[in-house]
Biotite code that builds the C-alpha atoms (Angstrom):
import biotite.structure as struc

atoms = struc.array([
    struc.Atom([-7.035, -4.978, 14.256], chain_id="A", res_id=1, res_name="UNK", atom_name="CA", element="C"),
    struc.Atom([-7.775, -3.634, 10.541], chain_id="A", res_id=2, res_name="UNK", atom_name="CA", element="C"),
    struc.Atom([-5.341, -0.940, 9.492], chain_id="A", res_id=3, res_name="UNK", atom_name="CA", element="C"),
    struc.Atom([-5.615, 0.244, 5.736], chain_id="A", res_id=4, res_name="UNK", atom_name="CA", element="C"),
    struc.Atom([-3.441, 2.585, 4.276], chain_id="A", res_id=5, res_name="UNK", atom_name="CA", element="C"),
    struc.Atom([-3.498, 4.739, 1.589], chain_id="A", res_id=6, res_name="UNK", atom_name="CA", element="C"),
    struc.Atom([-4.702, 7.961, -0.009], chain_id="A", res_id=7, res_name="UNK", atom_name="CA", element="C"),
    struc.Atom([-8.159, 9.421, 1.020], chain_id="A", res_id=8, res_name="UNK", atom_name="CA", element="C"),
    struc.Atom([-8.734, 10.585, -2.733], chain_id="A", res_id=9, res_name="UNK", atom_name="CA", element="C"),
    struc.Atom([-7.377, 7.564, -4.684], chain_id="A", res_id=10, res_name="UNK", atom_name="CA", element="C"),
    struc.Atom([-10.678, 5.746, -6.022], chain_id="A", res_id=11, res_name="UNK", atom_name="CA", element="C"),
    struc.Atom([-9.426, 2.147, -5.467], chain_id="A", res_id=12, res_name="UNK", atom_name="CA", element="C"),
    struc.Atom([-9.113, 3.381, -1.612], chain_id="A", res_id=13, res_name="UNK", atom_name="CA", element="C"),
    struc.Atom([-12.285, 4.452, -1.457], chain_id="A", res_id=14, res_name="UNK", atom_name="CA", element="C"),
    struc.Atom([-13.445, 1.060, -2.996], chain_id="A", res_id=15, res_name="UNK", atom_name="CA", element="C"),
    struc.Atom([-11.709, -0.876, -0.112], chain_id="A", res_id=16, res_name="UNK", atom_name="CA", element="C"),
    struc.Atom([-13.572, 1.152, 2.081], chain_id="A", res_id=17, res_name="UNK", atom_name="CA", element="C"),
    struc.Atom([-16.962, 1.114, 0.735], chain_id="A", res_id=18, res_name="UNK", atom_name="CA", element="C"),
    struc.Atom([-16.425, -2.790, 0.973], chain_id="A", res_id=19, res_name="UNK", atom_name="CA", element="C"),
    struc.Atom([-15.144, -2.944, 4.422], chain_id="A", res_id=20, res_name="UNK", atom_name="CA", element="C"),
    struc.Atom([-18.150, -0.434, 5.580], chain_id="A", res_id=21, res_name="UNK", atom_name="CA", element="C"),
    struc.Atom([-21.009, -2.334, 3.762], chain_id="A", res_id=22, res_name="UNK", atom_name="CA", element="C"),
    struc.Atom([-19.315, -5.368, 5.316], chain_id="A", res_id=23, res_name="UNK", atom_name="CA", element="C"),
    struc.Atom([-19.102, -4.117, 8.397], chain_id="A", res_id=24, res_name="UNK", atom_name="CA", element="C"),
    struc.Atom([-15.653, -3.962, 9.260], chain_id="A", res_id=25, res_name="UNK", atom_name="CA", element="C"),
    struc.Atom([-14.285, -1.555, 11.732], chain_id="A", res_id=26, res_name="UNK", atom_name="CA", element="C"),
    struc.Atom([-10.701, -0.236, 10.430], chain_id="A", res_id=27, res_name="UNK", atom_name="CA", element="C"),
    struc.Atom([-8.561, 2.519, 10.774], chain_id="A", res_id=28, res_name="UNK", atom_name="CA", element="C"),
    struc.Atom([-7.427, 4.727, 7.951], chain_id="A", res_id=29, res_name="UNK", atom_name="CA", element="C"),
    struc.Atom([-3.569, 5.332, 8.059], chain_id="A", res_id=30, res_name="UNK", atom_name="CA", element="C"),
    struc.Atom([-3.033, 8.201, 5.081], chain_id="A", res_id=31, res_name="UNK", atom_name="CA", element="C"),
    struc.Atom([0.369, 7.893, 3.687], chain_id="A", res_id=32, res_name="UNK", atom_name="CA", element="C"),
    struc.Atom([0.682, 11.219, 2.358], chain_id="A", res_id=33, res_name="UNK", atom_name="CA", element="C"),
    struc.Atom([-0.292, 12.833, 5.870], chain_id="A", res_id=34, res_name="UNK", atom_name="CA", element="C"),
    struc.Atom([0.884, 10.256, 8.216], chain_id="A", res_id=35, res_name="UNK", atom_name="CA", element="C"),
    struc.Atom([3.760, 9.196, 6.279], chain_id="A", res_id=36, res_name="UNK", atom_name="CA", element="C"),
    struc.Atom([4.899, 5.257, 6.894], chain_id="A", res_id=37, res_name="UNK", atom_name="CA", element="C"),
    struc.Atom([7.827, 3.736, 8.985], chain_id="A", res_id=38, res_name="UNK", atom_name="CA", element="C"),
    struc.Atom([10.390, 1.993, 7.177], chain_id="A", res_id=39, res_name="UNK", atom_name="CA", element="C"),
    struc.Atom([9.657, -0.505, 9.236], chain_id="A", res_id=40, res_name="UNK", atom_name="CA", element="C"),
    struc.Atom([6.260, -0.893, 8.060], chain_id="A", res_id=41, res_name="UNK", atom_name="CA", element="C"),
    struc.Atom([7.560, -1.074, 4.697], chain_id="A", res_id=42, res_name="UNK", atom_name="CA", element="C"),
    struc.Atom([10.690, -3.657, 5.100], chain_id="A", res_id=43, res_name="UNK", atom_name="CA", element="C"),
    struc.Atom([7.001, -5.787, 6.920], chain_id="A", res_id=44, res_name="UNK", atom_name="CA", element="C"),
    struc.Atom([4.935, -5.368, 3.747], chain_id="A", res_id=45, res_name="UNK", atom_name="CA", element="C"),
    struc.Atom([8.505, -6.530, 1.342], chain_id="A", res_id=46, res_name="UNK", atom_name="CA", element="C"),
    struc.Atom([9.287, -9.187, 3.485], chain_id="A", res_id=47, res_name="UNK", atom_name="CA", element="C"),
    struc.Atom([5.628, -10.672, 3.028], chain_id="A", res_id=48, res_name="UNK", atom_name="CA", element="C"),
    struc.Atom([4.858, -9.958, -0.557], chain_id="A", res_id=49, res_name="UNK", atom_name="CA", element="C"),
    struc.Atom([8.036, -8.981, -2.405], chain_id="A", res_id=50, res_name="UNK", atom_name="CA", element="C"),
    struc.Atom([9.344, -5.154, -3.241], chain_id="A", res_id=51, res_name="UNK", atom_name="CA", element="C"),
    struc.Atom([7.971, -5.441, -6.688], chain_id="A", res_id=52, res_name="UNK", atom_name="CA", element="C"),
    struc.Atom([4.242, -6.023, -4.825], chain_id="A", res_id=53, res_name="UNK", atom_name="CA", element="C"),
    struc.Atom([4.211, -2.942, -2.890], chain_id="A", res_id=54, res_name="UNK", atom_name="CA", element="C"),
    struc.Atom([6.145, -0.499, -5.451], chain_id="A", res_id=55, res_name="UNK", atom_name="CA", element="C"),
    struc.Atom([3.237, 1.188, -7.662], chain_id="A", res_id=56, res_name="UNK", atom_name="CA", element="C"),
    struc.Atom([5.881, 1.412, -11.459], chain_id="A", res_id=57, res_name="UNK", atom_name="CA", element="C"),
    struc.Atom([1.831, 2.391, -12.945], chain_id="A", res_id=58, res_name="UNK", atom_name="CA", element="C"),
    struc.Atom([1.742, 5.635, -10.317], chain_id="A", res_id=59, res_name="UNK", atom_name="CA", element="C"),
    struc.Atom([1.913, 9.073, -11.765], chain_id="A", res_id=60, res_name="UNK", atom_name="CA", element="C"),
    struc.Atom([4.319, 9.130, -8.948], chain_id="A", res_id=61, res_name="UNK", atom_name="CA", element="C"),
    struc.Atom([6.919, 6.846, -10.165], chain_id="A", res_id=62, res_name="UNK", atom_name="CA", element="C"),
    struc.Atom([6.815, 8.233, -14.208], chain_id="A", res_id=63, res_name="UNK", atom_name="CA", element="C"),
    struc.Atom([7.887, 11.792, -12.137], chain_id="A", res_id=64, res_name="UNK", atom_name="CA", element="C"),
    struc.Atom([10.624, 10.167, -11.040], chain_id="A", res_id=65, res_name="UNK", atom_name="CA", element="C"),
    struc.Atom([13.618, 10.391, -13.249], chain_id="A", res_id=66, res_name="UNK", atom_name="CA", element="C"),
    struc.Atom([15.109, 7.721, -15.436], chain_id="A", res_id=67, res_name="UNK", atom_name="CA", element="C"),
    struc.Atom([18.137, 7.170, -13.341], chain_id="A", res_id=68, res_name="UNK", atom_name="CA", element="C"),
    struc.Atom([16.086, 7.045, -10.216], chain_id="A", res_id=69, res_name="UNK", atom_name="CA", element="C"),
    struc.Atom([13.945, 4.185, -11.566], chain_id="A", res_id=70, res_name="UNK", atom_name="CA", element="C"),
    struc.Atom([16.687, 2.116, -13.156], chain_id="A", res_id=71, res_name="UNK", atom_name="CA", element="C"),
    struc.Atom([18.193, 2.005, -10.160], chain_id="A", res_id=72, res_name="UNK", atom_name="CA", element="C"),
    struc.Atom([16.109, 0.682, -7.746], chain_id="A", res_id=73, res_name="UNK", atom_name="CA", element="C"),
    struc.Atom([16.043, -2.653, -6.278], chain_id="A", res_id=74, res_name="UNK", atom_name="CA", element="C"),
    struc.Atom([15.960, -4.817, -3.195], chain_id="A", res_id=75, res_name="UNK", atom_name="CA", element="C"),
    struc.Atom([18.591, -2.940, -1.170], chain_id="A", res_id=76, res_name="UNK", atom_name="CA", element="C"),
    struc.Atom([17.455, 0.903, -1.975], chain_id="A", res_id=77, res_name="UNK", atom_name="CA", element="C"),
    struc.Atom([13.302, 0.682, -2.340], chain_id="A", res_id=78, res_name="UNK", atom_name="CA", element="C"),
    struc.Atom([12.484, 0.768, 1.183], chain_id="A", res_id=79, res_name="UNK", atom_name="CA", element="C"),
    struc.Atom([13.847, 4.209, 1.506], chain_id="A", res_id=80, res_name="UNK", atom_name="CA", element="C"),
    struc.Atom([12.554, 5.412, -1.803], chain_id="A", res_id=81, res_name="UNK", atom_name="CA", element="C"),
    struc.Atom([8.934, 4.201, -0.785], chain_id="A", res_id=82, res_name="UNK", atom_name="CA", element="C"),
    struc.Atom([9.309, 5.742, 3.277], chain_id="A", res_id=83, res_name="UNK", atom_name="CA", element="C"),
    struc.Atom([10.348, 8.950, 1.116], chain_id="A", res_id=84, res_name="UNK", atom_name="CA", element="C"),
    struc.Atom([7.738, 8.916, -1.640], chain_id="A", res_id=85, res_name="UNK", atom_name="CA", element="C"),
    struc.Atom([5.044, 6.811, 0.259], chain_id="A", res_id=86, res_name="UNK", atom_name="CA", element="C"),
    struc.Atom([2.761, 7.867, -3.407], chain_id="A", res_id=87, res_name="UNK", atom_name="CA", element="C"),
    struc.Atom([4.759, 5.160, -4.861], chain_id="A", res_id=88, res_name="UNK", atom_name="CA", element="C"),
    struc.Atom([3.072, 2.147, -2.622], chain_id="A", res_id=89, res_name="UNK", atom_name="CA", element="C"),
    struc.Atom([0.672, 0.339, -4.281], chain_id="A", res_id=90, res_name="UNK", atom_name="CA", element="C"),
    struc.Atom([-2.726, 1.214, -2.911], chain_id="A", res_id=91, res_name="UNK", atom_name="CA", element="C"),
    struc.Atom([-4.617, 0.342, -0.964], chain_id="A", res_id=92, res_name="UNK", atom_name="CA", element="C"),
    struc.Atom([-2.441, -1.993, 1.657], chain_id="A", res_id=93, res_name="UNK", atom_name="CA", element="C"),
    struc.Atom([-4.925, -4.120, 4.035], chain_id="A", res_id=94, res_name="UNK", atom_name="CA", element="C"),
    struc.Atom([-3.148, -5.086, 7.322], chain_id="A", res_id=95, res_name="UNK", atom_name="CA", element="C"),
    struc.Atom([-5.082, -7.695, 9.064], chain_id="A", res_id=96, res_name="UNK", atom_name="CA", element="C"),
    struc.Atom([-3.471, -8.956, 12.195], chain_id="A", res_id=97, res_name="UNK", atom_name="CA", element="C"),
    struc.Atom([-0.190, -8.656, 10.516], chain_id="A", res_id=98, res_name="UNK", atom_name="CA", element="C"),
    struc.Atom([-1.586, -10.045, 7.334], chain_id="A", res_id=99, res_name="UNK", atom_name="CA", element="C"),
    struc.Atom([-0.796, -7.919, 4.034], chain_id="A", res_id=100, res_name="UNK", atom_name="CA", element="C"),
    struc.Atom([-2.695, -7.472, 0.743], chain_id="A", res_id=101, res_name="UNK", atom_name="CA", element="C"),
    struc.Atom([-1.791, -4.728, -1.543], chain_id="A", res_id=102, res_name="UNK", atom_name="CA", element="C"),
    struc.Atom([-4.323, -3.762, -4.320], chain_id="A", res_id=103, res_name="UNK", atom_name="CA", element="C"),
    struc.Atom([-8.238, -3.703, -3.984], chain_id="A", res_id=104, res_name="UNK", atom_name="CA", element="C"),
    struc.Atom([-9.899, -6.770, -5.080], chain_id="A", res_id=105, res_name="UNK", atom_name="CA", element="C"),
    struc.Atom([-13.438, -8.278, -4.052], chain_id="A", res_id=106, res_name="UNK", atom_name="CA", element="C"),
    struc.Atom([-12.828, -12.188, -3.876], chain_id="A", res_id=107, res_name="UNK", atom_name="CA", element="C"),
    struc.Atom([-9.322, -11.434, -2.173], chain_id="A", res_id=108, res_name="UNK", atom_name="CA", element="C"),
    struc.Atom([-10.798, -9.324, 0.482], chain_id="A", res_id=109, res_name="UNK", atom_name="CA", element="C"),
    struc.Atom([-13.757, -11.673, 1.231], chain_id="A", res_id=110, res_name="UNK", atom_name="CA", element="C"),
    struc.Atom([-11.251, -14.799, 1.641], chain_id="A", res_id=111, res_name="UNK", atom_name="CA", element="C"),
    struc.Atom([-9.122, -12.701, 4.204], chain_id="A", res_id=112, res_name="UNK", atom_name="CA", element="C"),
    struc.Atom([-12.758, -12.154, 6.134], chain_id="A", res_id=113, res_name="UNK", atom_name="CA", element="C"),
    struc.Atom([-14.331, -15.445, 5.443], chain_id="A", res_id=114, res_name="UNK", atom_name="CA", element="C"),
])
């Protein structure tokens, strides 16, 4: 199963699926900002690539936050900043059969098909 996540109107989404459509790739769409995202789902995507992977620190999202708020974050406290603020994941995140890729990139996407 091919679950990607995201935001329908971020433009590196829609790149990922453009791809996966002209590659024909049946997925579902999981939007973050309507669906939300289990902090579960999250601890799975930092376990696999590392908090610092998934947490978007370019995001409009995360200069909004204040300075105290992003000084403190780390290993023990992002999970529940990202489940609350799921604009602050790095988009898009690819979920192949429990196989995670953060970020939109041609060569990385055709090695997870290929």
């Amino acid at each position: 199963m091919i679950t990607l996540y995201g935001i329908k109107n971020c433009d590196t989404v829609k790149k990922a699926q453009k791809w996966l459509g002209k590659n024909h790739r049946e997925y579902r769409f999981h939007d973050l900002r309507i669906n939300g995202i289990k902090t579960e789902t999250i601890a799975l995507w930092i376990d696999q690539l590392g908090w610092d992977r998934v947490l978007n620190k370019r995001s409009t999202s995360w200069r909004n936050l204040n300075d105290a708020v992003q000084q403190a974050v780390n290993a023990d406290n992002v999970t529940s900043l990202l489940q609350e603020n799921p604009t602050l994941i790095k988009r898009p995140v690819l979920d192949v059969n429990g196989i995670i890729s953060v970020g939109f990139n041609i060569d990385t996407y055709q090695r997870i098909f290929n």
